[in-house]
Each structure stands twice: as structure tokens, then as C-alpha cells.
N, C-alpha and C positions, 0 to 999 in steps of 0.2 A: 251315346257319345257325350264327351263332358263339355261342359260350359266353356268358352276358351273366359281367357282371364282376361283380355285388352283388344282392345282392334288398334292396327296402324291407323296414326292423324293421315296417313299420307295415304296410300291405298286401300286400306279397309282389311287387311291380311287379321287374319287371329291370328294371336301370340299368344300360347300357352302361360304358363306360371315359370317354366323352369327357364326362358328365353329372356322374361322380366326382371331387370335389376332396379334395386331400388334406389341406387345412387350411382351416376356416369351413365354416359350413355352407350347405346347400344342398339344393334341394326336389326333394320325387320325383315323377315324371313323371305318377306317378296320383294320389295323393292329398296332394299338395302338406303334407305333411310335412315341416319341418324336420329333415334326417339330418346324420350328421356320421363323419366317421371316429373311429377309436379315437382316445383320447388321446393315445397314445404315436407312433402310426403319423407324424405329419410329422418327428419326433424321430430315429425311429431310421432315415426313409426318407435325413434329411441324414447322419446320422454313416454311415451303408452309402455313402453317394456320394463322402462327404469320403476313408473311408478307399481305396474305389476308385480315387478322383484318387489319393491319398497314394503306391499302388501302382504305378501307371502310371509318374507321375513316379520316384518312386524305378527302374523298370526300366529310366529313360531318363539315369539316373544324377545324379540329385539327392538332397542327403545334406542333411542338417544344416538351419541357417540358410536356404539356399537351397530346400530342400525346401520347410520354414513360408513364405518368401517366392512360392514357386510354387501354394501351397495358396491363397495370401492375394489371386494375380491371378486364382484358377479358382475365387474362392469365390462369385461372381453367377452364374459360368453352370452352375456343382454344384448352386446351391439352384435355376435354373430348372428343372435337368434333373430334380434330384428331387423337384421338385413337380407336374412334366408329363409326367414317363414312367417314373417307378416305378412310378407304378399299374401298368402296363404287365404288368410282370414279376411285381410282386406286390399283387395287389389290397389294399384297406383290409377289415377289416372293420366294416360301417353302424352307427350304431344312431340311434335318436333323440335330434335335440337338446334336451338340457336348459334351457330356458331362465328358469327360475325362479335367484332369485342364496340363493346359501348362505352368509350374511352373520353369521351365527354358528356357524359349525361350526369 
């Protein structure tokens, strides 16, 4: 049996990988809970994918100009990737969505 990738903050439900979004929220499977990932987690899963492209390309001998220019035609299918299968490699950690609005803070 595989590892689940998250428990509900709220009940303790496993959540697979494929139920896990990495940005907005979305409900758990048992007690239909609004959860969401960390705040930071869609943030750093893009800049970890951008600087990966970055690397690749640059191995492939792209420098300069050309490099940002190569970044800038890989930048749709870097945010696909790292919206749909960094989970993968590094889960989110849940918690509950807040949905009350903080209108003076």
C-alpha cells in the first residue's frame, strides 16, 4: 500500500497525491473540509522549477539574453509542471482554509 501524501488538518483522512492541489483550495475526501496548501508552497514549487529549467538550459549552453529568452518560451510548461508534479517529489504541507477576509489587519 503506498504512502498517502498529506492527512487532513481536520479529520486525519489520507489524501493521495492526485486529490492535492498545489494552489486554491480543495476539499477532503472525508469531511469535506476546505484545506489548502502552505502559503508559500506554489511560490517556491515555481522558483525550484524555473531555476531547474535555468540549469538544464544553461548545460545545453545558453548564456545571457538567450538563456531569459529560453526561460520565457519554458515558462507555461514549468508552471504546468510545477503545479502537477512537484507534489510528487515534495508533498504540500495541509492545513485548513481560512476563509474569513482580514480586512483590517
Amino acid at each position: 500500500m503506498r504512502k498517502p501524501a498529506a492527512k487532513c488538518a481536520n479529520c486525519g483522512a489520507s489524501l493521495s497525491y492526485e486529490e492535492l492541489r498545489a494552489a486554491g483550495p480543495f476539499p477532503c475526501p472525508g469531511c469535506k473540509t476546505l484545506l489548502v496548501a502552505t502559503e508559500y508552497y506554489p511560490l517556491v514549487t515555481l522558483l525550484a522549477s524555473l531555476l531547474l529549467a535555468a540549469v538544464i538550459f544553461a548545460a545545453f549552453g545558453f548564456r545571457g539574453s538567450r538563456l531569459v529568452e529560453a526561460l520565457l518560451f519554458a515558462l507555461l510548461p514549468v508552471i504546468y509542471l510545477s503545479a502537477n508534479f512537484f507534489k510528487y517529489l515534495v508533498p504540500p504541507k495541509i492545513e485548513p482554509y481560512d476563509t474569513t477576509l482580514h480586512l483590517r489587519d
